[in-house]
Z-matrix of the N, CA and C atoms (Angstrom, degrees):
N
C 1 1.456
C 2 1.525 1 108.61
N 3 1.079 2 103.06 1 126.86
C 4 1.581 3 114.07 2 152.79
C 5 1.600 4 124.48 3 -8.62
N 6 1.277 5 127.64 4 112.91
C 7 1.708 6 113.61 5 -179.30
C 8 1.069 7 97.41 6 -61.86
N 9 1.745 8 147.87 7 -55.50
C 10 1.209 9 146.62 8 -168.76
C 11 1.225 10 120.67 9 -86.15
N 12 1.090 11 130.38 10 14.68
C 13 1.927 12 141.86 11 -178.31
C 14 1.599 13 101.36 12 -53.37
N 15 1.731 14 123.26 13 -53.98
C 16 0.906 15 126.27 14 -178.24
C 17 1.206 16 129.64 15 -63.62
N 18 1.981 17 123.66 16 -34.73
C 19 1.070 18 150.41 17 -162.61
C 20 2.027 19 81.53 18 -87.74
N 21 1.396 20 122.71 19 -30.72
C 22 1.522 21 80.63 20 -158.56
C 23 1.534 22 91.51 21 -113.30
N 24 1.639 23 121.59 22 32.57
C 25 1.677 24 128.85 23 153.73
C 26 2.008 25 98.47 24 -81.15
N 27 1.378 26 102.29 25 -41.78
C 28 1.117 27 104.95 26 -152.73
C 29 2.388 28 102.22 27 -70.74
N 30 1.377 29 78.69 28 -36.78
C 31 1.610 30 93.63 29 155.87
C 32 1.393 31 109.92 30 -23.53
N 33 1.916 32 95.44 31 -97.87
C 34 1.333 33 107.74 32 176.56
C 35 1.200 34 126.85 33 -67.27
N 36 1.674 35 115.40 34 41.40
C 37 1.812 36 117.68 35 161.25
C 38 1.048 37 120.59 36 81.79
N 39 1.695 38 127.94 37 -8.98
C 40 1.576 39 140.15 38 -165.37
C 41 1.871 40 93.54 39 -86.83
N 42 0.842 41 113.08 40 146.06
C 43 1.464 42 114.54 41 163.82
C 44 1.929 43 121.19 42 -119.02
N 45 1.688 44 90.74 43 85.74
C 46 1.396 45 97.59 44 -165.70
C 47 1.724 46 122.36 45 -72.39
N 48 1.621 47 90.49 46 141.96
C 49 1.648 48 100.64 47 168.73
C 50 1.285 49 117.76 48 -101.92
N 51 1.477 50 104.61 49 132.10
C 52 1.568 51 101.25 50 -178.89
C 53 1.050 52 127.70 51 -54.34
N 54 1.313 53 143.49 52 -31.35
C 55 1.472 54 133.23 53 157.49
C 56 1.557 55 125.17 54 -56.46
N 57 0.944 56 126.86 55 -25.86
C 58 1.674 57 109.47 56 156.55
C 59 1.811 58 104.96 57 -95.77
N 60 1.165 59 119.80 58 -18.05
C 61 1.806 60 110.38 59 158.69
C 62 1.121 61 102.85 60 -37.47
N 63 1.460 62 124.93 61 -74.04
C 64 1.507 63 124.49 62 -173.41
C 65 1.588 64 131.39 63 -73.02
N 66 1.299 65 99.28 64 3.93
C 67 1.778 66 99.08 65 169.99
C 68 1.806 67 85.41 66 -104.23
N 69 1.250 68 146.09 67 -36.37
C 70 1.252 69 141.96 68 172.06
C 71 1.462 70 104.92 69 -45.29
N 72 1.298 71 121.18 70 -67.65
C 73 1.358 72 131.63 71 173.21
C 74 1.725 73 116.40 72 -17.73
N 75 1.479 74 93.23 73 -63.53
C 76 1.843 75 109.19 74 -171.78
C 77 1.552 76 93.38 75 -65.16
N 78 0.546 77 140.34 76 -51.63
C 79 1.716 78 151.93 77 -154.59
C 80 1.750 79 94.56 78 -69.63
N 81 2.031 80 125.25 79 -39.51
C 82 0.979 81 109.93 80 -174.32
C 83 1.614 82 113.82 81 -76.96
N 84 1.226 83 103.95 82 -21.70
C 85 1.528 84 129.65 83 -162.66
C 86 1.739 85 98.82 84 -79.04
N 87 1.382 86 117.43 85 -58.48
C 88 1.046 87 118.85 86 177.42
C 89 2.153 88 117.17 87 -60.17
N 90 1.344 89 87.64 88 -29.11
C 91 1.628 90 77.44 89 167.95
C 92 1.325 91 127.73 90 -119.19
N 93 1.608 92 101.11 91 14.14
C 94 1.412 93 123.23 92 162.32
C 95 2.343 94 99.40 93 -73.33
N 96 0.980 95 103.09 94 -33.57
C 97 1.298 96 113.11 95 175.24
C 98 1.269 97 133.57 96 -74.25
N 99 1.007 98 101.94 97 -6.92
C 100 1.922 99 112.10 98 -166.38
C 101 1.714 100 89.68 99 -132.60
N 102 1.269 101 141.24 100 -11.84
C 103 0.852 102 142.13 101 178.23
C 104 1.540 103 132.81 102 -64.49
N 105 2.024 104 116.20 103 99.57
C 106 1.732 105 87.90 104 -161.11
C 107 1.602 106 91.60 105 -134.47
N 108 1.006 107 121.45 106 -170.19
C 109 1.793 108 133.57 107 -101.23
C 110 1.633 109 79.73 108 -79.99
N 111 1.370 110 112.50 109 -39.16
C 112 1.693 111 107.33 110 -163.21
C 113 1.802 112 110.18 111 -87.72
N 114 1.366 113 107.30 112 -2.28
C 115 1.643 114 107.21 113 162.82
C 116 1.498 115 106.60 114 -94.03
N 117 1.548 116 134.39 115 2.99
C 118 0.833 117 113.54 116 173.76
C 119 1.822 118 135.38 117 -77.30
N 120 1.675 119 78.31 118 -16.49
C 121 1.820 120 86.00 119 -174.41
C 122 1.717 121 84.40 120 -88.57
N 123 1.011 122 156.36 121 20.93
C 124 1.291 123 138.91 122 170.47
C 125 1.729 124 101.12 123 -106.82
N 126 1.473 125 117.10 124 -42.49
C 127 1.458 126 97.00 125 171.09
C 128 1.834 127 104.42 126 -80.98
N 129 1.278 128 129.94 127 17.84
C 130 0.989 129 113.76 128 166.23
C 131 1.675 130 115.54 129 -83.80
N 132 1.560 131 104.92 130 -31.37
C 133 1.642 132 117.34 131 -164.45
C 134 1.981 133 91.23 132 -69.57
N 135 1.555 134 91.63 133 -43.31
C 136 1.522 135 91.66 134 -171.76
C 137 1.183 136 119.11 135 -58.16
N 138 1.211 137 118.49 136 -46.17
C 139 1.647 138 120.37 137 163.80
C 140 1.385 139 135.33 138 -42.02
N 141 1.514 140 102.37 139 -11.20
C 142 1.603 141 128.87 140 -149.35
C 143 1.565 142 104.64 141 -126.07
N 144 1.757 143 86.69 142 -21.74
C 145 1.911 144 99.51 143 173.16
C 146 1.831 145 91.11 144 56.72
N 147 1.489 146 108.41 145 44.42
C 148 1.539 147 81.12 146 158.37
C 149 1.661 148 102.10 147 -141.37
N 150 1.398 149 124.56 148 170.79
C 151 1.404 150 126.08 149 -147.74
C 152 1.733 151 103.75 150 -52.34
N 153 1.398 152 110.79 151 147.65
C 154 1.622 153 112.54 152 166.36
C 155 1.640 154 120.05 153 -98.95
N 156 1.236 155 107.06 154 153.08
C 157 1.425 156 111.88 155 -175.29
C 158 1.112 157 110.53 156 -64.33
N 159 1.442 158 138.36 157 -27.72
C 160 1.186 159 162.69 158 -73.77
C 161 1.295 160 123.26 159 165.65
N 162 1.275 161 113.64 160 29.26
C 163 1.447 162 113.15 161 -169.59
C 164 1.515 163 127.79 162 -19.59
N 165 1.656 164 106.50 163 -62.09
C 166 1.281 165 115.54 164 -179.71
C 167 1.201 166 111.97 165 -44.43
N 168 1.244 167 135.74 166 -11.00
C 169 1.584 168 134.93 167 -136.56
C 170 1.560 169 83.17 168 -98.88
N 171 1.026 170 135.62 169 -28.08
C 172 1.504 171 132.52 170 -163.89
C 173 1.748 172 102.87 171 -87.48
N 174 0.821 173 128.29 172 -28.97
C 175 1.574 174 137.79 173 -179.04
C 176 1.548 175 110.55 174 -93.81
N 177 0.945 176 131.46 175 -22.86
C 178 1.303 177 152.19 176 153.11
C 179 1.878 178 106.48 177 -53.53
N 180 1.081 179 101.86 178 -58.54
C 181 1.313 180 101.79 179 -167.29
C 182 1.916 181 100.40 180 -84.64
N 183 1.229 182 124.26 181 -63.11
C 184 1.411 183 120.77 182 164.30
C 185 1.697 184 118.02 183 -32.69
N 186 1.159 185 124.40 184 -13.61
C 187 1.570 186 122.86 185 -175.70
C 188 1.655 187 94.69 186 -89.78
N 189 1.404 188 121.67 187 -45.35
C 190 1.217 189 133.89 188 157.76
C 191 1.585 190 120.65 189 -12.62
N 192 1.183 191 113.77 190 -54.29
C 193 1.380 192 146.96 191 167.58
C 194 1.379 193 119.76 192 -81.34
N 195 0.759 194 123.08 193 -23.25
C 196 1.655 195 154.35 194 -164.66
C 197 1.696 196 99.42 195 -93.94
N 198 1.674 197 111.06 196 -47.75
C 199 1.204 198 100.35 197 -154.40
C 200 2.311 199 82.52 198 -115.01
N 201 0.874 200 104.45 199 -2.51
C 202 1.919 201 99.85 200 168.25
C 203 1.560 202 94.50 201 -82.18
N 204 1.590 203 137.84 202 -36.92
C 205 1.142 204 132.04 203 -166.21
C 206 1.374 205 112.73 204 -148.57
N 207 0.952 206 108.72 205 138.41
C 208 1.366 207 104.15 206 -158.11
C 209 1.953 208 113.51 207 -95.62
N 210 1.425 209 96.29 208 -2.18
C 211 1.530 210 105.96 209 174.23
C 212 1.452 211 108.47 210 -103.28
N 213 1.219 212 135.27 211 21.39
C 214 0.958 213 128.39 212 158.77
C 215 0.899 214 135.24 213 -52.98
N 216 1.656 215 145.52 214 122.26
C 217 1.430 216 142.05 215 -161.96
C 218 1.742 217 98.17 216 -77.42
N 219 1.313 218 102.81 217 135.69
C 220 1.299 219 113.48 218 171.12
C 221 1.246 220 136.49 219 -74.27
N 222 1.265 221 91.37 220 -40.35
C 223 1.930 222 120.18 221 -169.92
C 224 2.051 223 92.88 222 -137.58
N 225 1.365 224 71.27 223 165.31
C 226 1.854 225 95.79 224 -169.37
C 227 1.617 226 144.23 225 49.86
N 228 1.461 227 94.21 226 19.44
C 229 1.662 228 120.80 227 173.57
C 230 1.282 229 138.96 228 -126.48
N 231 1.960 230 95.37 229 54.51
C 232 1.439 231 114.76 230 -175.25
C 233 1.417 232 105.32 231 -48.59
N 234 1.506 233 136.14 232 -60.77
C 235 1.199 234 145.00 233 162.76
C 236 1.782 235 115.75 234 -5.10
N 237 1.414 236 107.45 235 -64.41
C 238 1.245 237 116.13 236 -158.66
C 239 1.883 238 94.69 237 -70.52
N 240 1.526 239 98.33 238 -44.91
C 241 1.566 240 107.56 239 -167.74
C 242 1.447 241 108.20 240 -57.08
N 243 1.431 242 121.16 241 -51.55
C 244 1.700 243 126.23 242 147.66
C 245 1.284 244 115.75 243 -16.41
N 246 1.518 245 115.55 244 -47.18
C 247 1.245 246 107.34 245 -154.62
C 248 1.770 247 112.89 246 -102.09
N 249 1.481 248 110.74 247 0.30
C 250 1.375 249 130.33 248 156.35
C 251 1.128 250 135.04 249 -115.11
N 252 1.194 251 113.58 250 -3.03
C 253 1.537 252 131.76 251 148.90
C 254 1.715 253 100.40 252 -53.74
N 255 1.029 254 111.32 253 -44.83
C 256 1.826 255 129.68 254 -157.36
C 257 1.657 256 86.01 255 -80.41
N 258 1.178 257 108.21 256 -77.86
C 259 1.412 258 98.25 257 169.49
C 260 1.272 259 138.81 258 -21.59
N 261 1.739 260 126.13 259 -70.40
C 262 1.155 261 120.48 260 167.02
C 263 0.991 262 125.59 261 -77.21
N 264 1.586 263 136.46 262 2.00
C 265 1.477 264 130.69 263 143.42
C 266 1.614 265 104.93 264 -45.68
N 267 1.484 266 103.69 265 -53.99
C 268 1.862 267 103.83 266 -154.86
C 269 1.796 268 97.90 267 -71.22
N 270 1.110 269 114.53 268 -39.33
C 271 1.689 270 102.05 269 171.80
C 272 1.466 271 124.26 270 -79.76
N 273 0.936 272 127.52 271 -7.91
C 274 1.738 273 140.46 272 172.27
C 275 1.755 274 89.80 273 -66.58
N 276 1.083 275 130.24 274 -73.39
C 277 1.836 276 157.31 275 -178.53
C 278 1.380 277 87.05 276 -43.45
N 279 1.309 278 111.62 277 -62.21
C 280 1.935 279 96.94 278 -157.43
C 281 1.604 280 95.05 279 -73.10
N 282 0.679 281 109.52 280 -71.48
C 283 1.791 282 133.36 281 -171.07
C 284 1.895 283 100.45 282 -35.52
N 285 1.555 284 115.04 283 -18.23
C 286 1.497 285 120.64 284 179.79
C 287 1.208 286 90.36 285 59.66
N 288 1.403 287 151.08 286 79.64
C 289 1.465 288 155.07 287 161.88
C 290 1.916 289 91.80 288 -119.06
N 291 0.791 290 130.43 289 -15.70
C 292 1.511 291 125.34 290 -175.94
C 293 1.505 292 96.15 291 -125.91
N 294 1.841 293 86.90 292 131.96
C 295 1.667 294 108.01 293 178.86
C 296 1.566 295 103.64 294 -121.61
N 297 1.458 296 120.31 295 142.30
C 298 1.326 297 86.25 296 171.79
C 299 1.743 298 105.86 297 -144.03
C-alpha cells in the first residue's frame, strides 16, 4: 500500500479505516494490473472527473472495488472514484506496469 493512501482519503474528507483501506488497496493493485495503454486516458478523465469515451469503463472499474469489498458504494462517490483512479494511475507508473 501506498505510504500516503490514507493521507489522500483524509484529503478528500473520508475518514479512513484500515480494513476497507486494505481491501481498497487490492482492488488498486489488481486494476493497476490489468490496466493497458488505451484504459489509461479513461482513468485519467476519471481522475479529472471529466466525461469518458467509454462509458462502461467507469463501472468496470468500480465492480473492481465492488468485488475486493463488498460494501463498496456503487453510485454517488465521484470523489472517492477520483481518488482511485489517481491511485492506480500512480501505481501502474511506479510499479512500470504501463508501457506506452
Amino acid at each position: 500500500m501506498h505510504t500516503h493512501f490514507a493521507d489522500w482519503y483524509r484529503q478528500a474528507s473520508f475518514k479512513p479505516e484500515d480494513s476497507w483501506l486494505k481491501l481498497r488497496w487490492q482492488a488498486v493493485e489488481a486494476a493497476a494490473s490489468e490496466t493497458s495503454a488505451s484504459k489509461i486516458c479513461e482513468l485519467a478523465r476519471l481522475y479529472h472527473r471529466k466525461p469518458l469515451k467509454a462509458p462502461e469503463f467507469e463501472d468496470q472499474f468500480r465492480l473492481k472495488f465492488h468485488e475486493a469489498d463488498n460494501a463498496f458504494q456503487m453510485s454517488g462517490n465521484d470523489f472517492e472514484m477520483s481518488l482511485l483512479a489517481g491511485a492506480t494511475l500512480l501505481t501502474g507508473w511506479s510499479q512500470e506496469r504501463y508501457s506506452l
